[in-house]
N, CA, C and O atoms as CSV, one atom per row, in Angstrom:
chain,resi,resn,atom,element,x,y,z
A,1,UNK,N,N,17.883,50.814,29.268
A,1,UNK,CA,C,17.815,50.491,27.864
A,1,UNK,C,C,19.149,49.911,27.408
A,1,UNK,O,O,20.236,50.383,27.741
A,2,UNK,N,N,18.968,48.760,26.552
A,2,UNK,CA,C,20.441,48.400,26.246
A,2,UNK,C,C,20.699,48.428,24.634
A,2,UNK,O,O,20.018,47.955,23.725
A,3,UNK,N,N,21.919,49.149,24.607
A,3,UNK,CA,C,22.267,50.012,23.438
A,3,UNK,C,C,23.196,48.986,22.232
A,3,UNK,O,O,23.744,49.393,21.208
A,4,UNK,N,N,23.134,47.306,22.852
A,4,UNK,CA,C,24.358,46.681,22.371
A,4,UNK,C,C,24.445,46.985,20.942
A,4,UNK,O,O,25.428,47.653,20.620
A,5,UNK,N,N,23.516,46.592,19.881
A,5,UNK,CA,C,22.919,46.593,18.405
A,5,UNK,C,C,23.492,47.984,18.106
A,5,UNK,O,O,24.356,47.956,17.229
A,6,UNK,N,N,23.189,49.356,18.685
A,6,UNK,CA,C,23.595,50.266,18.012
A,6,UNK,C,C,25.042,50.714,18.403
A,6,UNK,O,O,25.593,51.531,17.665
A,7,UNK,N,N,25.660,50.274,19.432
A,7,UNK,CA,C,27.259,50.325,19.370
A,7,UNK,C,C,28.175,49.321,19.162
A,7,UNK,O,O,29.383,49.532,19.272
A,8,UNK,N,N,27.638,48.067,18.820
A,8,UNK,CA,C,28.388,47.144,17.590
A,8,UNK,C,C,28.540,48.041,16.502
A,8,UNK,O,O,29.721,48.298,16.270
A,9,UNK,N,N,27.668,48.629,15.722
A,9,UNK,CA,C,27.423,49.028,14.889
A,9,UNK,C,C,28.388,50.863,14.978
A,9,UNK,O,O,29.085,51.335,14.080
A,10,UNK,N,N,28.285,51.075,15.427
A,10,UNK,CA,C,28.507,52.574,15.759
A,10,UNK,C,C,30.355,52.316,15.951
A,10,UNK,O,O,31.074,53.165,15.425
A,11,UNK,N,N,31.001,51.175,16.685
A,11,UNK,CA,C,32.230,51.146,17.311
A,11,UNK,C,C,33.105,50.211,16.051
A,11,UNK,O,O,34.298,49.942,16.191
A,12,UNK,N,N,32.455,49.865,15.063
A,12,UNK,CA,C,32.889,48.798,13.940
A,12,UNK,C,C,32.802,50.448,12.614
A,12,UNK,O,O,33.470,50.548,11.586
A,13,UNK,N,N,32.363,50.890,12.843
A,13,UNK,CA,C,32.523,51.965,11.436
A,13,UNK,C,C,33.360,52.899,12.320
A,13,UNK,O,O,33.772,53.849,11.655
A,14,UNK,N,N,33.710,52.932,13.492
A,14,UNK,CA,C,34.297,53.826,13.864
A,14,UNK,C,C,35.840,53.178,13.490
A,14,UNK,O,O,36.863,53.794,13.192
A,15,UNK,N,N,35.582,51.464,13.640
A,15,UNK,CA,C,36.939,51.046,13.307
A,15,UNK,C,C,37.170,50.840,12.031
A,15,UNK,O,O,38.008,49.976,11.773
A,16,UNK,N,N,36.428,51.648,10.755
A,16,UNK,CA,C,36.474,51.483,9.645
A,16,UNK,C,C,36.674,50.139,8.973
A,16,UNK,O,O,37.601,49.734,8.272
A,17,UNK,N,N,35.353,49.455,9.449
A,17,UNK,CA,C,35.719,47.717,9.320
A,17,UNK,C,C,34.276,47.455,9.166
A,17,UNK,O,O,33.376,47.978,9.823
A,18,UNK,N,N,34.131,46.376,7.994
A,18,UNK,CA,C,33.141,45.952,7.605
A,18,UNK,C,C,32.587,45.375,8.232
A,18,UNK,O,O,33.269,45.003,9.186
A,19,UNK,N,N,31.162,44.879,8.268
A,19,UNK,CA,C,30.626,43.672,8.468
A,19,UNK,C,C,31.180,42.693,9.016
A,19,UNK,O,O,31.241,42.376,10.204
A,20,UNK,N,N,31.866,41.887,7.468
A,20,UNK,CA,C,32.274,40.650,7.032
A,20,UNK,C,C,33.710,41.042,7.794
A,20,UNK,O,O,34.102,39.966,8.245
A,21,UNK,N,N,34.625,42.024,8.131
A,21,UNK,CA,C,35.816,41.933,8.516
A,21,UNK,C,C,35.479,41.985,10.059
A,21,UNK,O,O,36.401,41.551,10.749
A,22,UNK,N,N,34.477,42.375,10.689
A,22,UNK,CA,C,34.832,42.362,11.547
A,22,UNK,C,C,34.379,40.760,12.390
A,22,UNK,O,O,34.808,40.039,13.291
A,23,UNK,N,N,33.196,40.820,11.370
A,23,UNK,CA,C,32.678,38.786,11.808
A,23,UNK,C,C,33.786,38.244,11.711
A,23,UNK,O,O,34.141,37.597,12.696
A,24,UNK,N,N,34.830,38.308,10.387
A,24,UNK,CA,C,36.235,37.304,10.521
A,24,UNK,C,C,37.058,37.667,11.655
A,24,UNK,O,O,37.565,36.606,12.020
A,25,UNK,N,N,37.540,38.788,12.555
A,25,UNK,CA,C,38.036,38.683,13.291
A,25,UNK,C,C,37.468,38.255,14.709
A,25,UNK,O,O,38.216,38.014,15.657
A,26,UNK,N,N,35.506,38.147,14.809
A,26,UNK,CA,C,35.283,37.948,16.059
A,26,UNK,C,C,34.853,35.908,15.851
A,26,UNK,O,O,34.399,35.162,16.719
A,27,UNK,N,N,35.245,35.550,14.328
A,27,UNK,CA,C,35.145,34.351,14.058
A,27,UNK,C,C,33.372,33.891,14.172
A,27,UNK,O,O,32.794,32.948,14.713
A,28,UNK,N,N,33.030,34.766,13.582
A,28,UNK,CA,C,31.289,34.203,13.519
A,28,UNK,C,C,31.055,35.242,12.100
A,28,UNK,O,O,31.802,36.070,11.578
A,29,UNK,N,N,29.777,34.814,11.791
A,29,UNK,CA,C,29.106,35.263,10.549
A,29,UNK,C,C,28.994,36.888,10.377
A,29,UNK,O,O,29.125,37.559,11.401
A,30,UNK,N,N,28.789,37.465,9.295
A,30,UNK,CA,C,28.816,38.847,8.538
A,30,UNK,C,C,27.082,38.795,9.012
A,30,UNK,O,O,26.555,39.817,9.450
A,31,UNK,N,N,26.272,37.458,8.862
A,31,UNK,CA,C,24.850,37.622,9.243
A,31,UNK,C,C,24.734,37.977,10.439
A,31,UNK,O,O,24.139,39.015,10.728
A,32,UNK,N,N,25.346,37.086,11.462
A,32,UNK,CA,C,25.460,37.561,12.408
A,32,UNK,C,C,25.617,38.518,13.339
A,32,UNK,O,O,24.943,38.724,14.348
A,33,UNK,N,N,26.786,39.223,12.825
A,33,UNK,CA,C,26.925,40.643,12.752
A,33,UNK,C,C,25.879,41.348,12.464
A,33,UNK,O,O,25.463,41.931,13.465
A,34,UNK,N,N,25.343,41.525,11.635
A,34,UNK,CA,C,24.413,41.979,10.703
A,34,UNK,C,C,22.798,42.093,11.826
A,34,UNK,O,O,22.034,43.056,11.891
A,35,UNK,N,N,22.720,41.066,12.409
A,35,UNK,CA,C,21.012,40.606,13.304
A,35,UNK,C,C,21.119,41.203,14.463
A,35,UNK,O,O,20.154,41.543,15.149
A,36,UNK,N,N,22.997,41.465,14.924
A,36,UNK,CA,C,23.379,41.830,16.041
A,36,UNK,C,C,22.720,43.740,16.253
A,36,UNK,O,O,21.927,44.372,16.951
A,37,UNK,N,N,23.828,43.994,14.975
A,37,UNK,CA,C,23.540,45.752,14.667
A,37,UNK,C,C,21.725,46.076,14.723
A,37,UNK,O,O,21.194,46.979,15.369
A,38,UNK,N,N,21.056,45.099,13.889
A,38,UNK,CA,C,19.488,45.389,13.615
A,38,UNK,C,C,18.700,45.190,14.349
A,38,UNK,O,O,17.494,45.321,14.143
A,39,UNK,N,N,19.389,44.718,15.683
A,39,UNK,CA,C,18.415,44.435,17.285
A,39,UNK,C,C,17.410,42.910,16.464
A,39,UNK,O,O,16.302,42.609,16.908
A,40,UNK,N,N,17.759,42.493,15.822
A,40,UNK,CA,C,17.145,40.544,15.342
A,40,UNK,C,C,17.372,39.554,16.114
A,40,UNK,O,O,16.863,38.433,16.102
A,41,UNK,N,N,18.805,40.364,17.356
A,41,UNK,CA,C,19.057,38.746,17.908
A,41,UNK,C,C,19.925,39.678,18.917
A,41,UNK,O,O,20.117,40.888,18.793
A,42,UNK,N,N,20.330,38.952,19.792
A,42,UNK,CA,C,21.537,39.620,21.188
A,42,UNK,C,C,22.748,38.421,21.038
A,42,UNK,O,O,22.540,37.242,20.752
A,43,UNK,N,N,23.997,39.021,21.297
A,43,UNK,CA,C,24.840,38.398,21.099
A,43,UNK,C,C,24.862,37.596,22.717
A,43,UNK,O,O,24.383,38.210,23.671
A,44,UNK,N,N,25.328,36.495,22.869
A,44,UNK,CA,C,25.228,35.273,24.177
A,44,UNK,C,C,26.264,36.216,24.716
A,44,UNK,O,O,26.809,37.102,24.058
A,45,UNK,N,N,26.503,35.908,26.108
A,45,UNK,CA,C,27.024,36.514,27.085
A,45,UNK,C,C,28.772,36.135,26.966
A,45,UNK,O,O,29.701,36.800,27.423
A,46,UNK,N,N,28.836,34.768,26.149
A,46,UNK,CA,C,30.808,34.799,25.922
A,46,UNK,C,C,30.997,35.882,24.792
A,46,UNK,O,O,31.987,36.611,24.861
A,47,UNK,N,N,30.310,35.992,24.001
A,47,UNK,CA,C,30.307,36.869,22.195
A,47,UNK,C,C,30.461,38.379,23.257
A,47,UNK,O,O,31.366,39.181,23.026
A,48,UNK,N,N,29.668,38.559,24.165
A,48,UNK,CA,C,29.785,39.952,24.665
A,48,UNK,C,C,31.104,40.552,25.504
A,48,UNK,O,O,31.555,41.641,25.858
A,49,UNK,N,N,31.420,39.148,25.587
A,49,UNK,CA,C,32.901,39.594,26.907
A,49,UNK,C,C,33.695,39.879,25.680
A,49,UNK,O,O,34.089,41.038,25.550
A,50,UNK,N,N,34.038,38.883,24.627
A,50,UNK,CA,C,34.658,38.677,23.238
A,50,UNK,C,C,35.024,40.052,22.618
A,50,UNK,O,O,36.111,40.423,22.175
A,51,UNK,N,N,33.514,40.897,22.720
A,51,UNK,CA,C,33.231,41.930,21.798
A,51,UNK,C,C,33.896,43.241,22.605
A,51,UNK,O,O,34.494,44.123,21.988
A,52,UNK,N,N,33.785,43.254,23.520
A,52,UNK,CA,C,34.260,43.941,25.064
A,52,UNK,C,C,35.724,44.277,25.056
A,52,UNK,O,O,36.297,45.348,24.860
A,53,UNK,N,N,36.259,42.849,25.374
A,53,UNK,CA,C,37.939,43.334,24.781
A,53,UNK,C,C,38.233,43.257,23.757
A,53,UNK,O,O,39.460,43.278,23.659
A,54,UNK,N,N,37.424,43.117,22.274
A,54,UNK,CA,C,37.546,43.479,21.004
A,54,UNK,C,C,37.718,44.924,20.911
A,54,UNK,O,O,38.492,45.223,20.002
A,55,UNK,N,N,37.216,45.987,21.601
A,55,UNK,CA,C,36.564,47.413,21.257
A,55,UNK,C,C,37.545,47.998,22.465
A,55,UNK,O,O,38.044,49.042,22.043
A,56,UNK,N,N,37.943,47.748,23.631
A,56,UNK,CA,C,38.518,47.535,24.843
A,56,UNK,C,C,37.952,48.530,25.662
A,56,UNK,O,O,38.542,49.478,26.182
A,57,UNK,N,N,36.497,48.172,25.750
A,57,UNK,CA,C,34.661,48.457,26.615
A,57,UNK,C,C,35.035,47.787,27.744
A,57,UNK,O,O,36.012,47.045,27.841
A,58,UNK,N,N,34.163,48.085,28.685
A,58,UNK,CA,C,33.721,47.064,29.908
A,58,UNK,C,C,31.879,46.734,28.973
A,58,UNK,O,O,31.158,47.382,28.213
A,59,UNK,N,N,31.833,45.351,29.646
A,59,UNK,CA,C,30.051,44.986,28.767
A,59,UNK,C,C,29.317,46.094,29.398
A,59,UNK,O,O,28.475,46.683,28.720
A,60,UNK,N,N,29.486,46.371,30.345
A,60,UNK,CA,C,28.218,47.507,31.076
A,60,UNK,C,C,28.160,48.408,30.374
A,60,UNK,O,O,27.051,48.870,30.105
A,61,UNK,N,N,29.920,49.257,29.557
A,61,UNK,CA,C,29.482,50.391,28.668
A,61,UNK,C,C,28.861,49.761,27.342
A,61,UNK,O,O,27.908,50.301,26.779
A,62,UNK,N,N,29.522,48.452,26.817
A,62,UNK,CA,C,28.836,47.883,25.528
A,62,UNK,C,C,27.348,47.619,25.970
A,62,UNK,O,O,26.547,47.784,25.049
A,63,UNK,N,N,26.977,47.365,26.789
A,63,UNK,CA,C,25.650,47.392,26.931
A,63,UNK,C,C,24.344,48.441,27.112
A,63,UNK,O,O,23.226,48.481,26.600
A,64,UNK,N,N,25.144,49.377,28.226
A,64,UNK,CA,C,24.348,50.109,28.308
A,64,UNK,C,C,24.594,51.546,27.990
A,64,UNK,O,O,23.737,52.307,28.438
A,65,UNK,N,N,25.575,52.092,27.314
A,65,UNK,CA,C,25.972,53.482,26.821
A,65,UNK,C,C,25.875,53.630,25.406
A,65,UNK,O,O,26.417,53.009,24.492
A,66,UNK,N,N,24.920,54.762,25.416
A,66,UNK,CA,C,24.983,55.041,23.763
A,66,UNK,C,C,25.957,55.586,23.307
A,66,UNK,O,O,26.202,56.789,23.407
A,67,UNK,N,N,26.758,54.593,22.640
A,67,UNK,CA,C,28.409,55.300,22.120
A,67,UNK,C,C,28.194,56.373,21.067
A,67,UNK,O,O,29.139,57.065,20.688
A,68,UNK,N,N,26.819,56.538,20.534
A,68,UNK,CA,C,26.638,57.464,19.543
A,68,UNK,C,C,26.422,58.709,19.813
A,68,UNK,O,O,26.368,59.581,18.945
A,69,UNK,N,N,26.293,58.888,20.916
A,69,UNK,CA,C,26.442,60.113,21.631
A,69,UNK,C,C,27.202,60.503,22.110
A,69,UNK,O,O,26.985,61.253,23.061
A,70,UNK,N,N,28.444,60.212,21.721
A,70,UNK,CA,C,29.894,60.785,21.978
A,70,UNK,C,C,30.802,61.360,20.786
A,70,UNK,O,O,31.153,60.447,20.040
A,71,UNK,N,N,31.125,62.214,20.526
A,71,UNK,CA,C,32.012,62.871,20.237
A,71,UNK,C,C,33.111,62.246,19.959
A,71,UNK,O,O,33.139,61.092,20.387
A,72,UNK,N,N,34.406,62.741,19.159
A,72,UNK,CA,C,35.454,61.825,19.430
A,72,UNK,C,C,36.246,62.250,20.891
A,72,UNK,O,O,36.909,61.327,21.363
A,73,UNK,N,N,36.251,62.834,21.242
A,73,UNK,CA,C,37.391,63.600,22.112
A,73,UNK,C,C,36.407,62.743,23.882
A,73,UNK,O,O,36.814,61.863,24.640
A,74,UNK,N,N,35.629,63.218,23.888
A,74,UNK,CA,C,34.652,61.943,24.532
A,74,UNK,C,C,35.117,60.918,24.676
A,74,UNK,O,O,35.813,60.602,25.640
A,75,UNK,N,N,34.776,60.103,23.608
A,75,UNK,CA,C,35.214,58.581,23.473
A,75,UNK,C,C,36.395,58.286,23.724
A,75,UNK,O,O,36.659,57.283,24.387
A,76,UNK,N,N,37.382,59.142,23.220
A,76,UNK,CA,C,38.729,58.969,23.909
A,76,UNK,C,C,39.122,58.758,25.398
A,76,UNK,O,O,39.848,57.902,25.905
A,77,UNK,N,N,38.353,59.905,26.010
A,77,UNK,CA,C,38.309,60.177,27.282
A,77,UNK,C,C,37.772,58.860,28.028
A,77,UNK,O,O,38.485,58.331,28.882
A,78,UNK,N,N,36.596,58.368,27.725
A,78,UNK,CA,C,35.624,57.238,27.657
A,78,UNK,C,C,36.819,55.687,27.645
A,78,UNK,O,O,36.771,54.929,28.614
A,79,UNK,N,N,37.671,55.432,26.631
A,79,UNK,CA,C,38.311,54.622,26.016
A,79,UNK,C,C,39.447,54.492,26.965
A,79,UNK,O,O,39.921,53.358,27.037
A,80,UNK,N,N,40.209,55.792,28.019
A,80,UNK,CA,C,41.104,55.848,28.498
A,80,UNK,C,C,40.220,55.220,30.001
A,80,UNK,O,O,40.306,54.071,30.435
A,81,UNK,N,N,39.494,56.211,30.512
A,81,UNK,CA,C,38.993,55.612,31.875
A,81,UNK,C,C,38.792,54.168,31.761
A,81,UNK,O,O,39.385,53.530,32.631
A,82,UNK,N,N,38.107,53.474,30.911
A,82,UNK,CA,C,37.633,52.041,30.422
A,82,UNK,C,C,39.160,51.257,30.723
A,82,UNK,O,O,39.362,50.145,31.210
A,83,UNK,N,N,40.232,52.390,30.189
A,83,UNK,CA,C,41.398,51.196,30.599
A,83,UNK,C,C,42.205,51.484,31.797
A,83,UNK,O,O,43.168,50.833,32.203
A,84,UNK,N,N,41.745,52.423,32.250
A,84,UNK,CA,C,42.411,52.429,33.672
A,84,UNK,C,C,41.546,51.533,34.657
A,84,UNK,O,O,42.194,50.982,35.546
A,85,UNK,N,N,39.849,51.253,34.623
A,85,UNK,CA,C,39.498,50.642,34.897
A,85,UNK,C,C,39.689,49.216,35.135
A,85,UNK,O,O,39.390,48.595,36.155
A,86,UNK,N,N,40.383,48.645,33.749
A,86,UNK,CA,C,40.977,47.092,33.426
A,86,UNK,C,C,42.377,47.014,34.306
A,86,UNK,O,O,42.803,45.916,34.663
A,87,UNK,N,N,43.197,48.476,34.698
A,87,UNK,CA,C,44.310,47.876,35.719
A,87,UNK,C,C,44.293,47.889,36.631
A,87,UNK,O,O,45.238,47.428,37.270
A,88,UNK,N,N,42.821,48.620,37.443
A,88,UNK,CA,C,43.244,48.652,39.004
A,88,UNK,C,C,41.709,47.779,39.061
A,88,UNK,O,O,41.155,47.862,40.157
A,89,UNK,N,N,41.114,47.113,38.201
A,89,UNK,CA,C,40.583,45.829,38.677
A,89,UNK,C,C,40.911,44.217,38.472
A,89,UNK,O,O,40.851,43.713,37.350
A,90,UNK,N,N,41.206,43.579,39.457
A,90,UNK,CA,C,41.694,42.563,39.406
A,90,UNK,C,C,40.978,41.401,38.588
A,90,UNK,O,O,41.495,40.286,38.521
């Protein structure tokens, strides 16, 4: 099952960031955003790498982990492996 729609959504209020702020920093629409969170549309496969080191995910967890089922202390844990992951892969 792929979870993208509900952890856009879930990882953007976690960053206490709107909609519209977070479309301006990924440089596409607040609608957009918006079709992404409501499962209306899937973001293309560059928007996902984009969104990936936006959140600093691998796509496999943006894709397939329900971030809403984590805890904070979790996600931390989650957030740290994710970046030890990014240094010992080339």
């Amino acid at each position: 099952m792929l979870y993208v729609g509900s952890n856009i959504k879930w990882l953007r209020k976690r960053a206490q960031k709107s909609q519209a702020e977070l479309a301006e920093q990924l440089n596409i629409s607040r609608a957009v955003i918006n079709s992404y969170e409501h499962n209306i549309a899937k973001p293309p496969l560059e928007l996902l790498l984009v969104m990936a080191d936006y959140f600093e995910l691998s796509t496999d967890t943006l894709l397939r982990t329900n971030l809403a089922a984590y805890h904070e202390l979790p996600f931390r844990e989650l957030l740290e492996a994710e970046k030890i992951k990014k240094r010992i892969t080339p």
